[in-house]
Structure formats: structure tokens, C-alpha cells
C-alpha positions as CSV (number, residue, x, y, z in Angstrom):
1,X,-29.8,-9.5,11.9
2,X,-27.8,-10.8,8.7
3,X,-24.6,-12.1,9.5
4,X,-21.6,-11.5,7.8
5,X,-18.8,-13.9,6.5
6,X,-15.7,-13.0,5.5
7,X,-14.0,-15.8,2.9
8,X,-10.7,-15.6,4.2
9,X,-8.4,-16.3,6.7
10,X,-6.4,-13.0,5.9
11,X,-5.1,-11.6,9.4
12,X,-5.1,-8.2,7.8
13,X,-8.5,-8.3,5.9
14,X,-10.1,-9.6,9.3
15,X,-8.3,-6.3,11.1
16,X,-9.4,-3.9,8.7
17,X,-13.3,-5.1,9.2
18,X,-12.8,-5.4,13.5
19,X,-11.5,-2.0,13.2
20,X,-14.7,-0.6,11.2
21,X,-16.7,-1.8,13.9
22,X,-18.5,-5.4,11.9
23,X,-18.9,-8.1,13.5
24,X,-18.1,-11.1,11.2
25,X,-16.9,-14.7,10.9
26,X,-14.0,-15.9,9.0
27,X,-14.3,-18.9,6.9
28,X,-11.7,-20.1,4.2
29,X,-12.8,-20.1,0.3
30,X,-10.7,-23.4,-0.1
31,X,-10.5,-21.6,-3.3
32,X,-7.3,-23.0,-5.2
33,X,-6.0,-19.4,-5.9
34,X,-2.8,-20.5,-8.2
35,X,-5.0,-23.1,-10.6
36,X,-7.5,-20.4,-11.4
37,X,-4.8,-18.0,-11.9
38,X,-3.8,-20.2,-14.8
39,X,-6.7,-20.7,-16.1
40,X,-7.0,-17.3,-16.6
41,X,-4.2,-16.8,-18.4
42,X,-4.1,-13.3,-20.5
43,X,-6.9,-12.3,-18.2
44,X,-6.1,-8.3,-17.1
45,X,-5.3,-7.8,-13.4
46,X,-8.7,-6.1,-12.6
47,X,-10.4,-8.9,-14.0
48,X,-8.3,-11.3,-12.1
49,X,-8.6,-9.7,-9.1
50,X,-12.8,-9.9,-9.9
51,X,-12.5,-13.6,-10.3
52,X,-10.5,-14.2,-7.4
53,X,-12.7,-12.7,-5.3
54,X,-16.0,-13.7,-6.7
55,X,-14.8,-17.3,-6.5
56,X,-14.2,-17.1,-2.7
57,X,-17.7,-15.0,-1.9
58,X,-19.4,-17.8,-3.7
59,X,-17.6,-20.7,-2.4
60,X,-18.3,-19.8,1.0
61,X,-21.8,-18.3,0.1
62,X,-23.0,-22.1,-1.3
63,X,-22.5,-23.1,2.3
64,X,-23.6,-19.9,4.2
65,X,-26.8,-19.3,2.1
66,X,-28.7,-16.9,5.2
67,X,-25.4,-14.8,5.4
68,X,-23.7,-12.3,3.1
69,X,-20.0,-12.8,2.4
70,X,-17.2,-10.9,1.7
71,X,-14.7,-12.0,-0.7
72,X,-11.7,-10.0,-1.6
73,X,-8.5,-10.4,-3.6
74,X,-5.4,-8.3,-4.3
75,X,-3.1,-8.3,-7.9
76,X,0.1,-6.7,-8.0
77,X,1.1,-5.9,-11.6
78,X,4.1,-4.4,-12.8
79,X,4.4,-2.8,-16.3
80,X,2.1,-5.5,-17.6
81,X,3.7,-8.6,-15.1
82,X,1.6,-10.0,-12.6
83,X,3.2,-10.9,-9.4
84,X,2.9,-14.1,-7.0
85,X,3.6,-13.8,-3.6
86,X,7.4,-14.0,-2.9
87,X,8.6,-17.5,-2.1
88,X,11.0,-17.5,1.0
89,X,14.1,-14.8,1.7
90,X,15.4,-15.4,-2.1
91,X,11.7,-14.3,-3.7
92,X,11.4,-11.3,-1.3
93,X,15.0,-10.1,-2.6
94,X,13.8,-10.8,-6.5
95,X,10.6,-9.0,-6.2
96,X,11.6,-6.0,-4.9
97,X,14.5,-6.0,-6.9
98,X,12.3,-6.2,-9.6
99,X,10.4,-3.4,-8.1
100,X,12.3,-0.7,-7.0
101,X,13.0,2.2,-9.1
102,X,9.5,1.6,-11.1
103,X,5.7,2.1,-10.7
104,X,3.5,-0.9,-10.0
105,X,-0.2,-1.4,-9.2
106,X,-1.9,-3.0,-6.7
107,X,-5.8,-3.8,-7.7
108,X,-8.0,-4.8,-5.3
109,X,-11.4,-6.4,-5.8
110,X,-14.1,-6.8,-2.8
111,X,-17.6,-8.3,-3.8
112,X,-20.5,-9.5,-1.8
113,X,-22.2,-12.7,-1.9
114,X,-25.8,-13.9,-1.0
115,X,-27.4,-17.5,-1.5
116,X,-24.7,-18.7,-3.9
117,X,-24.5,-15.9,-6.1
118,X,-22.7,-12.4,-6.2
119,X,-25.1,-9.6,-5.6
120,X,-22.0,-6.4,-5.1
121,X,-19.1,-5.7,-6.8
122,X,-16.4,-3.0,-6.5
123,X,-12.6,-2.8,-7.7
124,X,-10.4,-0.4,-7.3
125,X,-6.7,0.5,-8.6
126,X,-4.0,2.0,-6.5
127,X,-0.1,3.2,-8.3
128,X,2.5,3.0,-5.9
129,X,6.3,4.1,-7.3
130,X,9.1,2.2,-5.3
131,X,12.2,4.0,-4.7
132,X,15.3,3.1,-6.7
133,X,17.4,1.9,-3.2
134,X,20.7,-0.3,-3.5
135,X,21.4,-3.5,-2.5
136,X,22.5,-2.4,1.0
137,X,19.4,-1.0,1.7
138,X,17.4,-4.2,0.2
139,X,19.4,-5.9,2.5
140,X,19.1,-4.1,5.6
141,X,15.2,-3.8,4.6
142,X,14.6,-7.5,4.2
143,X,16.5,-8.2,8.0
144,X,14.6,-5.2,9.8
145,X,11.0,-6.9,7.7
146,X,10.9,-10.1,8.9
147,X,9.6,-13.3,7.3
148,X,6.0,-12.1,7.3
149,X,6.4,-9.9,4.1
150,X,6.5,-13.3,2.3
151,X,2.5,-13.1,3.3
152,X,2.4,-10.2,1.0
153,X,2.3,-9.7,-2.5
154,X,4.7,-6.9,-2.8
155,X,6.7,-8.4,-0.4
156,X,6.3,-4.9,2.0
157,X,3.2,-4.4,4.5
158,X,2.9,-0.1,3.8
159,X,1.4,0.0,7.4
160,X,4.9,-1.3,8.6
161,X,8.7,-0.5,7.7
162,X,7.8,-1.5,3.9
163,X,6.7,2.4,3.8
164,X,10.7,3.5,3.5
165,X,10.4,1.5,0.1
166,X,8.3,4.4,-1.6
167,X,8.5,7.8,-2.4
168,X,4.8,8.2,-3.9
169,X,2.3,6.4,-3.0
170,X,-1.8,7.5,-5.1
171,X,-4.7,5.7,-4.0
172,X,-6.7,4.4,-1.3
173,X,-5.2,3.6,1.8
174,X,-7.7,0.4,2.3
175,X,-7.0,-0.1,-1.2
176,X,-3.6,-0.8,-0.7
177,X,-4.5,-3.4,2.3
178,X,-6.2,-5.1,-0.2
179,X,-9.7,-4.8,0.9
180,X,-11.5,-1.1,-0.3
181,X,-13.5,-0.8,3.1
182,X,-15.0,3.0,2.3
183,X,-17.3,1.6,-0.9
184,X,-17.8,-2.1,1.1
185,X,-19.0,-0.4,4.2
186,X,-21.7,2.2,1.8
187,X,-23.3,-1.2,0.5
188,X,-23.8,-2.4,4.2
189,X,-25.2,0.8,5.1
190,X,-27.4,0.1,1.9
191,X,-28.9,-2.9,3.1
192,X,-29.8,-1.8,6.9
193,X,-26.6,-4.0,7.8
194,X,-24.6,-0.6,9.2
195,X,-26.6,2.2,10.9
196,X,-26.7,5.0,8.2
């Protein structure tokens, strides 16, 4: 049986894949996430969401060569910005003030590494518009959210109270947990690694 590695130490990305029903471990890339982010300055956010990804799948993949791993990554772009995540109580506050009121997208990349090298690929785009709330409500979100939305992007978890931030939401549910499972779980089922 091939095992499967997931480059990451994302609580949420290992939940998605329990839930499916794979059986995986979870290694870190030790990928330096911000230093190829600026080295790829100018780069679109589906390509940087690509890179991101590949560099983890393969990072972990050089060391795991009998396994296939997962690597995934998720870019939030905003009218042609592309967002870090938040830094403490005082990033949360600028991002979604940023945020609210307009439509932003999150792109997430999941890819497949074997011996070293990346032998899947798929990225997909999901639009999310933010509602246009006021500061009291900002404020009363970012007390009932907790400092684990500074794990996020966005700076909102959608499965959690963040969802009272939007009022449209178009694309992929998996998507927008930053790991497209429906696509990742048809190449499994490809290579004999799911039952099909």
C-alpha cells in the first residue's frame, strides 16, 4: 500500500483529509513560505499558490521518496493585492477592514508529489464578497473569533462565526479550506490509492 504524506502541519488541511477517510502522515515542508513569496514578486496568485505548494510536496517528497505527498497552499487576493496572514489583534482589524464591503479571492493549489518530483496538479479559484459591516460589528466579530483567525489568511475560518462576514459566497466549499479535496481524492482513486 503507498502511503501518503501530507507536507504540512495545517490542523485544518489534516481534518479535511481524516474526514475523507485517508490515512496519512503529516510532515512539515520547512519551506520558507515568505522568502519565496518575494521572490516571486509580480507572480499571479494562481501561480503563487502553484509554487507554494509544489515547493512543499517536493521538499517533503526528496525525503519520503516510496510515498506520495500532498502539498497545498492558499492566496487571498483582493482587487489585485495579495494578502499575508494577519499579524496579531491590530492585522485582523486591518484586513478585514480592508475586506469588507468588496470581493476577494481565495486560490487554492493542491499537487502531488512522488520520488522528488510533482506528478498532479490542480488549482482552483473561489470569490467570496464580504459584507460592508461597521466598526461595531468588526469589533464585536474580532472578540466572539478568537485569536485563532490570525492562523488564517482572511482572518475568518467560514466553518466558524467568520460566515456572518459574507453575504455571497461562489465556489468550492473545500476550496475555501484551502485544500480542493473532490479533484485530490479522483487522482487517488486513479492510482488504486482509494477504492473506486
Amino acid at each position: 500500500m503507498t502511503r501518503l504524506v501530507l507536507a504540512s502541519e495545517s490542523t485544518s488541511r489534516a481534518k479535511i483529509l481524516t474526514c475523507a477517510g485517508l490515512t496519512f502522515d503529516a510532515r512539515p515542508s520547512g519551506v520558507d513560505e515568505g522568502a519565496l513569496k518575494k521572490s516571486k514578486t509580480g507572480m499571479t496568485a494562481n501561480d503563487l499558490a502553484e509554487v507554494l505548494a509544489h515547493a512543499k510536496a517536493r521538499a517533503v517528497s526528496t525525503e519520503s521518496t516510496e510515498a506520495l505527498v500532498i502539498g497545498a497552499d492558499q492566496i487571498l487576493v483582493c482587487e489585485g493585492r495579495i494578502y499575508d496572514k494577519p499579524v496579531g489583534e491590530k492585522g485582523v482589524r486591518s484586513h478585514l477592514r480592508s475586506l469588507r464591503g468588496r470581493v476577494h479571492q481565495l486560490v487554492s493549489a493542491v499537487c502531488i508529489a512522488e520520488g522528488g518530483a510533482i506528478v498532479w496538479s490542480h488549482t482552483a479559484v473561489a470569490n467570496l464578497t464580504m459584507r460592508d459591516f461597521d466598526d461595531i460589528y468588526l469589533e464585536h466579530y474580532i472578540r466572539q473569533a478568537g485569536p485563532e483567525v490570525q492562523l488564517s489568511v482572511g482572518a475568518y475560518r467560514l466553518e466558524d462565526i467568520g460566515i456572518q462576514l459574507f453575504e455571497l459566497v461562489e465556489g468550492d466549499y473545500f476550496t475555501i479550506l484551502g485544500l480542493p479535496l473532490l479533484p485530490l481524492l479522483g487522482f487517488l482513486r486513479q492510482r488504486g490509492i482509494l477504492a473506486s
